[in-house]
DRENPA-3360 file (N, C-alpha, C; in nm, 2 decimals, always signed):
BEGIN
1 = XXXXXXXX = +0.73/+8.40/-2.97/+0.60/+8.34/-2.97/+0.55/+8.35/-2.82 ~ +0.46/+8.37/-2.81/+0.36/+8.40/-2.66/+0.22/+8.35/-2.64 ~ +0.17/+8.30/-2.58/+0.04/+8.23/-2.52/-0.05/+8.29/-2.44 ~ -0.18/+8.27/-2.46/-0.26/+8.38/-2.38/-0.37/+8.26/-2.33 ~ -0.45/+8.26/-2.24/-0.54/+8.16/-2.23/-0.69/+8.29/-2.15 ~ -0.80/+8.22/-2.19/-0.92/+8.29/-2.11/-0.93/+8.31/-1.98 ~ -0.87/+8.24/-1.92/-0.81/+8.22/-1.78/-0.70/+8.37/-1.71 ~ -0.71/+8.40/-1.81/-0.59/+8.57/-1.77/-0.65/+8.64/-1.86;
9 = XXXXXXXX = -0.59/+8.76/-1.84/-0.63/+8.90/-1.86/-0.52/+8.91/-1.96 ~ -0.50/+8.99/-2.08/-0.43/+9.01/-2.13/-0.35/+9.08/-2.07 ~ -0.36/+9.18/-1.99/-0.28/+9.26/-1.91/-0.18/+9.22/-1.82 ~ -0.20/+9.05/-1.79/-0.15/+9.00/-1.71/-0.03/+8.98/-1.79 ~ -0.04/+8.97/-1.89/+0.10/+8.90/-2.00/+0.08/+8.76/-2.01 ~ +0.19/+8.71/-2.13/+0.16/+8.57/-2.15/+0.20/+8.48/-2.06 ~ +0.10/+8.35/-2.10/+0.16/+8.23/-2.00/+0.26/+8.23/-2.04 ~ +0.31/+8.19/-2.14/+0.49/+8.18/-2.16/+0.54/+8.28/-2.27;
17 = XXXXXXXX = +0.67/+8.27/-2.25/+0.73/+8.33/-2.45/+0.81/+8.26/-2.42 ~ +0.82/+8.20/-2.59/+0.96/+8.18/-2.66/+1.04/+8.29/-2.71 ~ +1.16/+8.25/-2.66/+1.30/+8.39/-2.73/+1.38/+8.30/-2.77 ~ +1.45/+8.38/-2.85/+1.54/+8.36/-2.92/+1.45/+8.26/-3.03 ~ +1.36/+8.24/-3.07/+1.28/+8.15/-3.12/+1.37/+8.05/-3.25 ~ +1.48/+8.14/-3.33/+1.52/+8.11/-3.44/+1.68/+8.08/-3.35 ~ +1.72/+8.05/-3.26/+1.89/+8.04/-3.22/+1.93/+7.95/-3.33 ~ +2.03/+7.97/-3.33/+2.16/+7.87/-3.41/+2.14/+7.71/-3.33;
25 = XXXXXXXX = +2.15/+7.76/-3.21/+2.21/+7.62/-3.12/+2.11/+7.50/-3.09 ~ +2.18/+7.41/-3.08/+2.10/+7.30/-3.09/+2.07/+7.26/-2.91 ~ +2.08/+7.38/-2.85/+2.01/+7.37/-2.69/+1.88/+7.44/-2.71 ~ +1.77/+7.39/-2.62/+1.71/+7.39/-2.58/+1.65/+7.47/-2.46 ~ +1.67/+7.58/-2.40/+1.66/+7.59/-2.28/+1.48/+7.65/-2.24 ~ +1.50/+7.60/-2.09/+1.35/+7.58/-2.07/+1.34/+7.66/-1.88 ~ +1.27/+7.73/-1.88/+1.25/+7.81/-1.72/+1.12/+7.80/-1.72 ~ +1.11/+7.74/-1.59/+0.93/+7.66/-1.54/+0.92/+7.76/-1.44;
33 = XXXXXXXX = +1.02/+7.81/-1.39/+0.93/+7.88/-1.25/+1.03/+8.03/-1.25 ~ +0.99/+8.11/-1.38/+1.06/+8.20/-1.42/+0.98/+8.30/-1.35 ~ +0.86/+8.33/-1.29/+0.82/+8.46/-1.24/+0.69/+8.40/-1.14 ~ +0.68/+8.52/-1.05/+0.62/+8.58/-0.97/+0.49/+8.58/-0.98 ~ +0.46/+8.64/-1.08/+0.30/+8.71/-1.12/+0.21/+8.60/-1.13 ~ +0.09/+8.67/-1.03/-0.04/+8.59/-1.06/-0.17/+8.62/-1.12 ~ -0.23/+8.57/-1.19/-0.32/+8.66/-1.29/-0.44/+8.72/-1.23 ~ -0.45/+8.84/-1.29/-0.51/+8.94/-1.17/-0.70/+8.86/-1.10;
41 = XXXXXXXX = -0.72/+8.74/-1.21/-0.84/+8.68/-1.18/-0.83/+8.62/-1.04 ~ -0.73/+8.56/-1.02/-0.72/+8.49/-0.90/-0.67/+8.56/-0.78 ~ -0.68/+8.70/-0.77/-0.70/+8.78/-0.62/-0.53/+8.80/-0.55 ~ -0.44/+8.72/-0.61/-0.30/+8.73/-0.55/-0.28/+8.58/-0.51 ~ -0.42/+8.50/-0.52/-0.42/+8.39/-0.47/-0.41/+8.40/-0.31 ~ -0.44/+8.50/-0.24/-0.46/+8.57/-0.14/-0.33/+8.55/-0.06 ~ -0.21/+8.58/-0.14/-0.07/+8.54/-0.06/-0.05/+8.63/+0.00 ~ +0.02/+8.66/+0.09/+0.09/+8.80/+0.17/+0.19/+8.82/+0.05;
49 = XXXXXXXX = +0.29/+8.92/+0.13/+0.41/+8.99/+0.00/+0.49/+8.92/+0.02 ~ +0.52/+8.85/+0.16/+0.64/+8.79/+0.16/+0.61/+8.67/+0.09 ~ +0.53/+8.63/+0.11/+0.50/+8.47/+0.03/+0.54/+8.50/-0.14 ~ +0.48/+8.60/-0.15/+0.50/+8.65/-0.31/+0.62/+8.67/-0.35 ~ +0.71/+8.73/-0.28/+0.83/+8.76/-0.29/+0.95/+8.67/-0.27 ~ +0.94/+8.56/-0.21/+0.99/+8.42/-0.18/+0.97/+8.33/-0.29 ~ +1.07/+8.25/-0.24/+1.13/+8.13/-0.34/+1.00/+8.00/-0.37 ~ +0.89/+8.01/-0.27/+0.81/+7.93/-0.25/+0.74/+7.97/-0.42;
57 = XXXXXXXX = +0.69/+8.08/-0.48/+0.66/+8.15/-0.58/+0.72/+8.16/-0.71 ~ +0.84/+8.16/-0.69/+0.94/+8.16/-0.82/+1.08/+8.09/-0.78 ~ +1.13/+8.10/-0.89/+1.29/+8.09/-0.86/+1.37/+8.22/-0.89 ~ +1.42/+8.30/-0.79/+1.47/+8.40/-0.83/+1.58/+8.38/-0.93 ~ +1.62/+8.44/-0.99/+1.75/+8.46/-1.06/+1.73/+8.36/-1.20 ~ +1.63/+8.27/-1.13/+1.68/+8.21/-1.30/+1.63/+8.23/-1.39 ~ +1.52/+8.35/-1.43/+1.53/+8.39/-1.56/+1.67/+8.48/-1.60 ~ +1.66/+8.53/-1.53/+1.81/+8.67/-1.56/+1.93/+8.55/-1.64;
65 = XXXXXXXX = +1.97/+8.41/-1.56/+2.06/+8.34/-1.57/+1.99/+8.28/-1.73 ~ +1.91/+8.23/-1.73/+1.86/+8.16/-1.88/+1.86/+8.26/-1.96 ~ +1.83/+8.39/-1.97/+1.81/+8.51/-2.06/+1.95/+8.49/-2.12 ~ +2.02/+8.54/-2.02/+2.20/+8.54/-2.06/+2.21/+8.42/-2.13 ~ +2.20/+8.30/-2.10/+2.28/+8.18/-2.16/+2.21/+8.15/-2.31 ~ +2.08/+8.20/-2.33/+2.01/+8.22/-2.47/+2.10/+8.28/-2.57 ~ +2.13/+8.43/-2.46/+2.23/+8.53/-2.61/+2.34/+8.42/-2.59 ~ +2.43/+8.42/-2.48/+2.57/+8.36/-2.52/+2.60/+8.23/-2.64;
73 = XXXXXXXX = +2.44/+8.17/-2.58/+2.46/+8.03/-2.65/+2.39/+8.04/-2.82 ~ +2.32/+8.17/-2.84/+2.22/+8.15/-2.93/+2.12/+8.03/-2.93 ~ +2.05/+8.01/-2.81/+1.94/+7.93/-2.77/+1.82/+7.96/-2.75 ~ +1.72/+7.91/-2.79/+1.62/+7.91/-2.77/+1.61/+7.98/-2.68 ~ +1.50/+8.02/-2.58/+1.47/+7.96/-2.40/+1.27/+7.95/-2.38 ~ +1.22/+7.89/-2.35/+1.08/+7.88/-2.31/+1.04/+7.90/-2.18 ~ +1.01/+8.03/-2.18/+0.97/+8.06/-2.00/+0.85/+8.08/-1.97 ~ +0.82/+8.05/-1.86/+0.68/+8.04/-1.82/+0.66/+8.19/-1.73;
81 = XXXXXXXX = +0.52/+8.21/-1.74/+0.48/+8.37/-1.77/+0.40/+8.43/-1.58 ~ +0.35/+8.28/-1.55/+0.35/+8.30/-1.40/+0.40/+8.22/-1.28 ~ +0.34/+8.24/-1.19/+0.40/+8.19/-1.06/+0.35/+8.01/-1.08 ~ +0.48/+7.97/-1.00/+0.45/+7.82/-0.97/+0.32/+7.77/-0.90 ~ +0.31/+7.88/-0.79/+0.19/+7.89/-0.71/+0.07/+7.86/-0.77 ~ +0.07/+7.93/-0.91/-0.06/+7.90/-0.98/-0.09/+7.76/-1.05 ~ +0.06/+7.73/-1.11/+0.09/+7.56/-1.16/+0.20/+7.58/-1.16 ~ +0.26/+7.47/-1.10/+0.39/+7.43/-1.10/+0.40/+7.37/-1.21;
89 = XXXXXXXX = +0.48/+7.42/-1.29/+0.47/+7.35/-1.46/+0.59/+7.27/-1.48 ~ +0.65/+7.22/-1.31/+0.76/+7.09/-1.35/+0.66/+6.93/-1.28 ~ +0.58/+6.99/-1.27/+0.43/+6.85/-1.20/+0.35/+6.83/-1.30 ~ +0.33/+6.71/-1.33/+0.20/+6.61/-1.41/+0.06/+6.72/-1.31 ~ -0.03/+6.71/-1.40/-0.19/+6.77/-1.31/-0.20/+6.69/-1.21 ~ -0.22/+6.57/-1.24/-0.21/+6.46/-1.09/-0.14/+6.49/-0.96 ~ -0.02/+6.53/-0.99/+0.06/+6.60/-0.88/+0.01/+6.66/-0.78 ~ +0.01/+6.57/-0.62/+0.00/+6.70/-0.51/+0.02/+6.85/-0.51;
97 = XXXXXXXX = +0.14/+6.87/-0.59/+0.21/+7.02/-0.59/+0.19/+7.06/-0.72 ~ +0.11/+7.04/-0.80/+0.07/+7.11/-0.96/+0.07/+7.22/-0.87 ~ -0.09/+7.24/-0.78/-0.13/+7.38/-0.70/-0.12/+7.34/-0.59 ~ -0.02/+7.34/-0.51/-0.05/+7.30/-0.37/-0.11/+7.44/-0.32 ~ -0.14/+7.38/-0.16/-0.26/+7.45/-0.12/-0.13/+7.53/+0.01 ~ +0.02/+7.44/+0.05/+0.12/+7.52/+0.13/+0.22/+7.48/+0.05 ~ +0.32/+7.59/+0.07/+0.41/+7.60/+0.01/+0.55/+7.60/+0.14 ~ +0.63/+7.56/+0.16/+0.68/+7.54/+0.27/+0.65/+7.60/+0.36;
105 = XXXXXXXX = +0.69/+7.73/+0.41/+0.59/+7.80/+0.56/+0.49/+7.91/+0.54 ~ +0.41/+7.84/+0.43/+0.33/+7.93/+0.33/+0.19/+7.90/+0.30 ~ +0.06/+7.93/+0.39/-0.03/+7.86/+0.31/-0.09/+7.97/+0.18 ~ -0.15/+7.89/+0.08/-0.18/+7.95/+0.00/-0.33/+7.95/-0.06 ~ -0.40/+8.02/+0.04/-0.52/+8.01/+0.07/-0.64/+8.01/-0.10 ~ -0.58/+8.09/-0.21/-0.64/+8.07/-0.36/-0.64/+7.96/-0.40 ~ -0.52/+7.81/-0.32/-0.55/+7.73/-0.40/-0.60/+7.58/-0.32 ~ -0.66/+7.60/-0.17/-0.77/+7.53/-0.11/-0.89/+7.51/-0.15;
113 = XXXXXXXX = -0.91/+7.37/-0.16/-1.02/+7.32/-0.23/-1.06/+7.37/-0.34 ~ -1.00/+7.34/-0.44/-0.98/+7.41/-0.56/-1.09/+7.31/-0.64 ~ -1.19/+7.32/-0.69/-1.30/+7.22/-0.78/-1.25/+7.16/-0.87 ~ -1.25/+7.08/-0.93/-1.24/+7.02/-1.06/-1.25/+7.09/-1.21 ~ -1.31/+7.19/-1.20/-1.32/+7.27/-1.30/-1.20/+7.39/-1.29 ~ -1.15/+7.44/-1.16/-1.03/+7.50/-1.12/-0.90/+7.46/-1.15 ~ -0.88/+7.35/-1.11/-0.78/+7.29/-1.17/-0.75/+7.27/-1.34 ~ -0.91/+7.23/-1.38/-0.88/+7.20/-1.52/-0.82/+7.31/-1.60;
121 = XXXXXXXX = -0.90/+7.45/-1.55/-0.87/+7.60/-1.64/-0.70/+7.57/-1.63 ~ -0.65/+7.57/-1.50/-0.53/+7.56/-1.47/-0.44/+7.50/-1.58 ~ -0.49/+7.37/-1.58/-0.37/+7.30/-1.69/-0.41/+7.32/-1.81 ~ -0.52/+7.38/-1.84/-0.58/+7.40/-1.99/-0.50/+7.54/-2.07 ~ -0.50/+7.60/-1.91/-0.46/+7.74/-2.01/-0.25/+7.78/-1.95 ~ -0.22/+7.69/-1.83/-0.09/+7.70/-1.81/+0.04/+7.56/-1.87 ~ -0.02/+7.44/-1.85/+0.03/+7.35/-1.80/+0.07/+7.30/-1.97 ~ -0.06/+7.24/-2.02/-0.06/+7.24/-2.18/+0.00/+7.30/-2.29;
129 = XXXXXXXX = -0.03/+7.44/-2.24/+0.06/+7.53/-2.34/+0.19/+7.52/-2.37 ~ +0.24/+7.54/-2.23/+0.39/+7.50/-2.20/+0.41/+7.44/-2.25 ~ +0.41/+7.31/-2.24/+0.50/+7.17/-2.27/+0.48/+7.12/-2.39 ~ +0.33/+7.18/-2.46/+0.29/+7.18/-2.62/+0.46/+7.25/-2.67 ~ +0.44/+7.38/-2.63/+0.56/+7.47/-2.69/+0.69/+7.41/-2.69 ~ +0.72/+7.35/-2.56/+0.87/+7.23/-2.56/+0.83/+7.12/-2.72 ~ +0.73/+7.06/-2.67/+0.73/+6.94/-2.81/+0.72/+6.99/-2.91 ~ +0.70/+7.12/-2.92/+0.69/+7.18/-3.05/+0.83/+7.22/-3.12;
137 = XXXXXXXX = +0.88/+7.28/-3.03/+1.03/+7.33/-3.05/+1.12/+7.19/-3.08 ~ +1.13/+7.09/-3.02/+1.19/+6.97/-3.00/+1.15/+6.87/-3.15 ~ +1.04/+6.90/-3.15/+0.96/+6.81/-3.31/+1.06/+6.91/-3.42 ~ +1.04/+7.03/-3.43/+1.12/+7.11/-3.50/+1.26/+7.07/-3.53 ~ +1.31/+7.09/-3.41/+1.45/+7.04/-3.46/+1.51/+6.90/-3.51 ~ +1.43/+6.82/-3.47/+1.43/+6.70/-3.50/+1.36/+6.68/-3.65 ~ +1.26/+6.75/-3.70/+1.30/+6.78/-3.83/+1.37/+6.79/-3.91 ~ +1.44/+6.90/-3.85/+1.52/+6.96/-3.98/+1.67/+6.90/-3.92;
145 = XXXXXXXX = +1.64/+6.75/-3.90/+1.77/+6.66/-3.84/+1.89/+6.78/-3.74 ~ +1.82/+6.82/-3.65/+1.93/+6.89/-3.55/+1.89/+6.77/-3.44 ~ +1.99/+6.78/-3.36/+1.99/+6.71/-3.26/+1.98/+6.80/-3.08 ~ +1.83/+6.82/-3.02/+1.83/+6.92/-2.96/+1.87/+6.84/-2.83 ~ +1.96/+6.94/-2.75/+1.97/+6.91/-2.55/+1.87/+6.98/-2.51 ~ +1.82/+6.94/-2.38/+1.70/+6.96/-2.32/+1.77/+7.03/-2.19 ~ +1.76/+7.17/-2.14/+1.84/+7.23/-2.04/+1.74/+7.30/-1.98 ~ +1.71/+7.25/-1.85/+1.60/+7.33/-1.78/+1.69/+7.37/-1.66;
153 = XXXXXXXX = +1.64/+7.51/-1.62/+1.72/+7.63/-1.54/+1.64/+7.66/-1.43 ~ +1.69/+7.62/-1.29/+1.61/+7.66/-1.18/+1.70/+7.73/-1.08 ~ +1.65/+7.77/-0.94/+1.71/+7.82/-0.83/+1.61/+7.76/-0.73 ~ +1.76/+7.78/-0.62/+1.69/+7.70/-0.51/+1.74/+7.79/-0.40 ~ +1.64/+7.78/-0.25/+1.68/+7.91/-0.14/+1.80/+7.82/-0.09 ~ +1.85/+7.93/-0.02/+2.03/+7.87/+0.09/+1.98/+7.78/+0.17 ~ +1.87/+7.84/+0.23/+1.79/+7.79/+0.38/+1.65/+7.75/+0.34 ~ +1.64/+7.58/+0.38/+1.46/+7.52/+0.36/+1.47/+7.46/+0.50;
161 = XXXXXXXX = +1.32/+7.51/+0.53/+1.25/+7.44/+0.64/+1.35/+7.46/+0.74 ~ +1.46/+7.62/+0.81/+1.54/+7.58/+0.84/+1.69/+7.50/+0.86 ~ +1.68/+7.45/+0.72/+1.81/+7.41/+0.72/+1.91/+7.46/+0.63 ~ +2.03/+7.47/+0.64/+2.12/+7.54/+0.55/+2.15/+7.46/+0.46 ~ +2.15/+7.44/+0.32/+2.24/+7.43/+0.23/+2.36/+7.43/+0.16 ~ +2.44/+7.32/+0.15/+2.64/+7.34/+0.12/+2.63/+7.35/-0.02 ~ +2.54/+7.27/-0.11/+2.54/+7.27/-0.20/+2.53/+7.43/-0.30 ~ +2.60/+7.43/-0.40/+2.56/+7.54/-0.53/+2.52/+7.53/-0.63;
169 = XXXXXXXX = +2.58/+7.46/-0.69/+2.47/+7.41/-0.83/+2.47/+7.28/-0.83 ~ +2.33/+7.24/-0.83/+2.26/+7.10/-0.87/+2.31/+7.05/-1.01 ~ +2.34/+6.93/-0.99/+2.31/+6.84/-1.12/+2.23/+6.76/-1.12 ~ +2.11/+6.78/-1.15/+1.99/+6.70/-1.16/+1.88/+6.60/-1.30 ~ +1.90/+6.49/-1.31/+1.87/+6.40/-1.39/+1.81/+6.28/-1.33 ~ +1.71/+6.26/-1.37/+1.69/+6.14/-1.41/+1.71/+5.96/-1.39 ~ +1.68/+5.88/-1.33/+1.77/+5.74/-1.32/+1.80/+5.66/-1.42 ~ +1.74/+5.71/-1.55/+1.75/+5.65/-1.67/+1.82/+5.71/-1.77;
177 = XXXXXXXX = +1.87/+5.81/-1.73/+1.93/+5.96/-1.83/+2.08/+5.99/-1.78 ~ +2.19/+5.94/-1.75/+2.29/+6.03/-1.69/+2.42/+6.10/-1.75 ~ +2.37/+6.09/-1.88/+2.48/+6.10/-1.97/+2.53/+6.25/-1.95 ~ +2.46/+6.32/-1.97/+2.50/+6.46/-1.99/+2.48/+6.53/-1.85 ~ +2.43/+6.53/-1.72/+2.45/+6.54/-1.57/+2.65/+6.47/-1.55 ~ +2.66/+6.32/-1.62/+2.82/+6.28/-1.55/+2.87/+6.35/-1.65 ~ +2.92/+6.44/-1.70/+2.99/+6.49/-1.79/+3.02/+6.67/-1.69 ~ +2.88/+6.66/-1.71/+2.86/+6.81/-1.64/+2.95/+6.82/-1.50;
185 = XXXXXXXX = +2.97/+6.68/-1.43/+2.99/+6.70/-1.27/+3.14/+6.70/-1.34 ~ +3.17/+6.60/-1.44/+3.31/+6.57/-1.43/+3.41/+6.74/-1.51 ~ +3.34/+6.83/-1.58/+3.37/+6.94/-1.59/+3.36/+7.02/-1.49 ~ +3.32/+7.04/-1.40/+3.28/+7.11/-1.28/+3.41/+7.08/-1.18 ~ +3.49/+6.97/-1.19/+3.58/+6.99/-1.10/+3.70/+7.04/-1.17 ~ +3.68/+7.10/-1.32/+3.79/+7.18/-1.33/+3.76/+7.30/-1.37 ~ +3.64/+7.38/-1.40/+3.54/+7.44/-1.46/+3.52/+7.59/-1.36 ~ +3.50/+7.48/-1.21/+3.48/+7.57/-1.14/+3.49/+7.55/-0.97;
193 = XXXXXXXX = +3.46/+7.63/-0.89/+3.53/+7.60/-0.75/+3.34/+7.59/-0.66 ~ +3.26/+7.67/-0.73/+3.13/+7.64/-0.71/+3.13/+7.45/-0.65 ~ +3.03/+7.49/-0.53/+3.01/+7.30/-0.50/+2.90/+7.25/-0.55 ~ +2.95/+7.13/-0.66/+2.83/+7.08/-0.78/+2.80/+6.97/-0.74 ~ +2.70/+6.91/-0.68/+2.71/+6.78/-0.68/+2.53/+6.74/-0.76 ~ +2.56/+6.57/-0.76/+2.42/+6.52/-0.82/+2.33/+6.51/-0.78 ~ +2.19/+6.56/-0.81/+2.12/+6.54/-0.80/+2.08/+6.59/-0.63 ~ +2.10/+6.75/-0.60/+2.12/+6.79/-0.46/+2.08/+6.95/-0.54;
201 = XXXXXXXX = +1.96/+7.00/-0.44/+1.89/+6.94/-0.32/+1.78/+6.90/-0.29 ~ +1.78/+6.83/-0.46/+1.65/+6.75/-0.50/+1.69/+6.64/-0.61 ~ +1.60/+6.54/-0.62/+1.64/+6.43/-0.69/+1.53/+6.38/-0.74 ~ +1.50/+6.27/-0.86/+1.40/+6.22/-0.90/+1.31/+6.18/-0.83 ~ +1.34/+6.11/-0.72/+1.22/+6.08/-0.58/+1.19/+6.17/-0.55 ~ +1.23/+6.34/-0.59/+1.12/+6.43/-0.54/+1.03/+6.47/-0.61 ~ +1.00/+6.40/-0.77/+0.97/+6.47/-0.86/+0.99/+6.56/-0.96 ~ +1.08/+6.58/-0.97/+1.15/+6.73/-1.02/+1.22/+6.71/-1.17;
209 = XXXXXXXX = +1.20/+6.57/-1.18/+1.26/+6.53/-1.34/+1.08/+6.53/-1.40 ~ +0.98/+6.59/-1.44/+0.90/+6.59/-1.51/+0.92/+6.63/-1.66 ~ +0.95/+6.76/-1.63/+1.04/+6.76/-1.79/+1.08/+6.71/-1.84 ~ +1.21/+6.64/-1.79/+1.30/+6.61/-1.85/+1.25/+6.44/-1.89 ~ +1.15/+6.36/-1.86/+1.09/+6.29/-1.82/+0.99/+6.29/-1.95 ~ +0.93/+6.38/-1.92/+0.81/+6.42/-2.06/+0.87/+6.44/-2.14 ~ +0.96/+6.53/-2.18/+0.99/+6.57/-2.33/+1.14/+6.51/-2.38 ~ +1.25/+6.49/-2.27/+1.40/+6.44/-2.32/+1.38/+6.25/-2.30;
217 = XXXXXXXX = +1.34/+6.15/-2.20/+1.34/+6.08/-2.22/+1.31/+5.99/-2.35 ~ +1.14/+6.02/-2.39/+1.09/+5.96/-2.51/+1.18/+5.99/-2.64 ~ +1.28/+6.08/-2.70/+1.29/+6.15/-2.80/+1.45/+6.06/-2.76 ~ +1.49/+6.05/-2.66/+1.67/+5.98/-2.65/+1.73/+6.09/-2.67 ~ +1.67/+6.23/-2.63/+1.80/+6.30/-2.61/+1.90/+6.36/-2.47 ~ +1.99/+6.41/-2.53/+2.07/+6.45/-2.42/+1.99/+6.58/-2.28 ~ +1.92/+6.56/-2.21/+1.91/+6.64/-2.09/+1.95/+6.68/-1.96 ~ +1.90/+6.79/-1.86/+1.99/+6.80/-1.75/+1.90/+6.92/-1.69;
225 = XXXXXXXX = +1.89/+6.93/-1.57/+1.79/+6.99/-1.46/+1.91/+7.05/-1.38 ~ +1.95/+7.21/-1.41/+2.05/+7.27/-1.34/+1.97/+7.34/-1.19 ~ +2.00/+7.33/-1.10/+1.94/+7.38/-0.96/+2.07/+7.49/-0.93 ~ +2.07/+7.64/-0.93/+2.13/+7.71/-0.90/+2.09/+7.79/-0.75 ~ +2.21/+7.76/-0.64/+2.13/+7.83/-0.49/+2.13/+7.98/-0.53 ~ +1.99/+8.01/-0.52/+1.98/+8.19/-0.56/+2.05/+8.30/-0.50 ~ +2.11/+8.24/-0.37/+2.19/+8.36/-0.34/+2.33/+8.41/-0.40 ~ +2.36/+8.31/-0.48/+2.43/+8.34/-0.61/+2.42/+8.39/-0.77;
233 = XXXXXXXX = +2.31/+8.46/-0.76/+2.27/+8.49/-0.84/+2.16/+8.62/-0.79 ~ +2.21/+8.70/-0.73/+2.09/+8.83/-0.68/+2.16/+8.94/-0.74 ~ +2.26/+8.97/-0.81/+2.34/+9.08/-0.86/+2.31/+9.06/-1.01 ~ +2.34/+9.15/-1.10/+2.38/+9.13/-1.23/+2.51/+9.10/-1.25 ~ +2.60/+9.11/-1.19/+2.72/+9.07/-1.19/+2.75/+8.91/-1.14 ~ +2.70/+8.86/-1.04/+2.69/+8.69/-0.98/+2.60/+8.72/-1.12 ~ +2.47/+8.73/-1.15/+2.40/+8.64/-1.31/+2.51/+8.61/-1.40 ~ +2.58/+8.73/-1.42/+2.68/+8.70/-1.52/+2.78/+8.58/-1.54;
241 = XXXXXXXX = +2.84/+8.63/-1.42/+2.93/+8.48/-1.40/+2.91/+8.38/-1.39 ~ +2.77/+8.34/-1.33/+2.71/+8.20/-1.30/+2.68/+8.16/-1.43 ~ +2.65/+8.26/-1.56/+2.56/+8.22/-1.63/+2.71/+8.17/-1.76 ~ +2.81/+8.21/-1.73/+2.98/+8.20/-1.81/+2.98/+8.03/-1.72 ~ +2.99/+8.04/-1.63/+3.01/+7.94/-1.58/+2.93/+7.78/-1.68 ~ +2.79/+7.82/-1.62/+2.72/+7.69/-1.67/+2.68/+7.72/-1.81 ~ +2.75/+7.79/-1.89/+2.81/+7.77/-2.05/+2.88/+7.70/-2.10 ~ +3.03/+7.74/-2.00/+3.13/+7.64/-2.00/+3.07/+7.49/-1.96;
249 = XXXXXXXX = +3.07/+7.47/-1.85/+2.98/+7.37/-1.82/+2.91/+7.28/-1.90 ~ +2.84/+7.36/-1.99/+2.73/+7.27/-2.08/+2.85/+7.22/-2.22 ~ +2.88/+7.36/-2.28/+2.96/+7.30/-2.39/+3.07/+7.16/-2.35 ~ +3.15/+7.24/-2.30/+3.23/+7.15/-2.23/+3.17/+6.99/-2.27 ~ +3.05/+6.97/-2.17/+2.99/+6.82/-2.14/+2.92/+6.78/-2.27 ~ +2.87/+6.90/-2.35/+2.80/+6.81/-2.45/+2.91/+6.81/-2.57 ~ +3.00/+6.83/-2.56/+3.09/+6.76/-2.65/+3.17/+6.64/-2.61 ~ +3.11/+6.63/-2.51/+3.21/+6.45/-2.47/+3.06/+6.37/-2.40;
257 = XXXXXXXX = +2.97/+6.42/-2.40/+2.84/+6.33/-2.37/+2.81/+6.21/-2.51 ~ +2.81/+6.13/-2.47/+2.77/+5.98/-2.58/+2.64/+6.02/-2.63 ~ +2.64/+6.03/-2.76/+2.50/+6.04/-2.78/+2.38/+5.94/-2.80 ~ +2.45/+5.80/-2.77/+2.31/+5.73/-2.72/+2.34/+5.70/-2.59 ~ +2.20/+5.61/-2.48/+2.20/+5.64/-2.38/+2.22/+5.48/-2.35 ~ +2.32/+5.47/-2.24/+2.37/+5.33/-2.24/+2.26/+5.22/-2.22 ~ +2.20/+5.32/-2.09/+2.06/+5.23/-1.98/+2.01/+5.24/-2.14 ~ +1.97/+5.28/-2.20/+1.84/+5.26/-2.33/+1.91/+5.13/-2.41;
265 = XXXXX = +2.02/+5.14/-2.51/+2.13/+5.02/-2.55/+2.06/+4.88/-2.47 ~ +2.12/+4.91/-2.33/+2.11/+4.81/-2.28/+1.99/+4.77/-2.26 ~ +1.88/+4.80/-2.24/+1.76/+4.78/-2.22/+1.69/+4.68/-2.38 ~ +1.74/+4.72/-2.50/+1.68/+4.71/-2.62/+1.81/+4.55/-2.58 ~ +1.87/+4.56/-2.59/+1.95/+4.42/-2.60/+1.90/+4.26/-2.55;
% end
């Protein structure tokens, strides 16, 4: 399935596709900042190449990595069809950074002083779609009584703003959700030699659980926000592995993840 909005050119390709549309598996998987491409209406958004070509734009690697873990897993995956730069489709519209106007040492001159009507095409024809397509997928399975995990797939640069990064793969969740993030860490220390830690090198106070927030909190299911550092993932060979890795990983944890959520239990009590 694929999405087009008046706001793009057909030529540009869709805001998103769903693949694997029919999987077996009761995952979920979801890539927000799967590509590069800006729709030929908006000029390049008048970025340079480097800006284009940088992590500020996309997340390298992680479609290649979600593509893979779709076939291995027979999962779904819902990816989005342009650059973050145009909407950052892990931000509410309200969000500073839906369109920010810089992107860490990047201004991004297409989306200053953007009108009210600019923005709106924005989430009308990127923002919407998207996350329609998650609730849609998610209502589905919940139909037909499957029980879906919510697995959203990112990359993050070695070096921000100057600083280096120790971390490798993020485990990122939620303050109200940690069921399937503590499973994941606690497989990781035998799983793999990669350095996993929580909620690094981003965390809910940065925003970054909107997803998981929008579509896994309300529903009580199991979710999880994987942050992979992309320089582990620039080969087809690193996608490979990484992507065997956080297979094991997932199975692994969602077979020993509780499937109700304690914080929720306890809250209803």
């Amino acid at each position: 399935m694929q999405s087009t909005h008046t706001l793009f050119d057909a030529a540009d390709g869709p805001a998103f596709q769903t693949i694997n549309a029919n999987g077996a598996s009761d995952i979920v998987l979801v890539c927000e900042h799967a590509s590069n491409i800006i729709p030929s209406a908006l000029d390049g958004l008048g970025l340079t190449e480097a800006a284009l070509q940088s992590h500020a734009a996309w997340d390298p690697g992680a479609e290649a990595v979600a593509l893979l873990l779709s076939q291995s897993l027979d999962a779904v995956l819902i990816s989005a069809g342009f650059s973050r730069l145009v909407y950052d489709l892990n931000r509410p519209p309200e969000h500073p950074d839906a369109m920010r106007a810089v992107s860490e040492i990047y201004e991004v001159p297409g989306n200053a002083n953007l009108s009210p009507q600019d923005r709106s095409a924005r989430t009308d024809g990127l923002y919407k779609p998207f996350h329609d397509e998650i609730d849609r997928v998610l209502d589905r399975y919940q139909a037909e009584n499957r029980t879906p995990v919510l697995v959203t797939i990112h990359t993050f640069t070695p070096v921000y703003l100057g600083q280096k990064r120790a971390v490798e793969i993020g485990v990122l969740h939620d303050t109200t959700d940690t069921r399937l993030a503590d499973q994941i860490l606690d497989a990781a220390q035998t799983i793999t030699d990669f350095v996993t830690l929580r909620n690094e090198p981003y965390g809910p106070e940065d925003g970054v659980a909107h997803s998981l927030q929008m579509h896994a909190l309300p529903r009580g299911i199991l979710n999880v926000m994987l942050e992979i550092r992309n320089d582990l993932v620039t080969t087809a060979e690193q996608q490979i592995k990484v992507a065997q890795i956080i297979e094991s990983l997932l199975l692994c944890a969602i077979a020993k993840a509780p499937t109700q959520n304690p914080a929720s239990a306890g809250a209803q009590a």
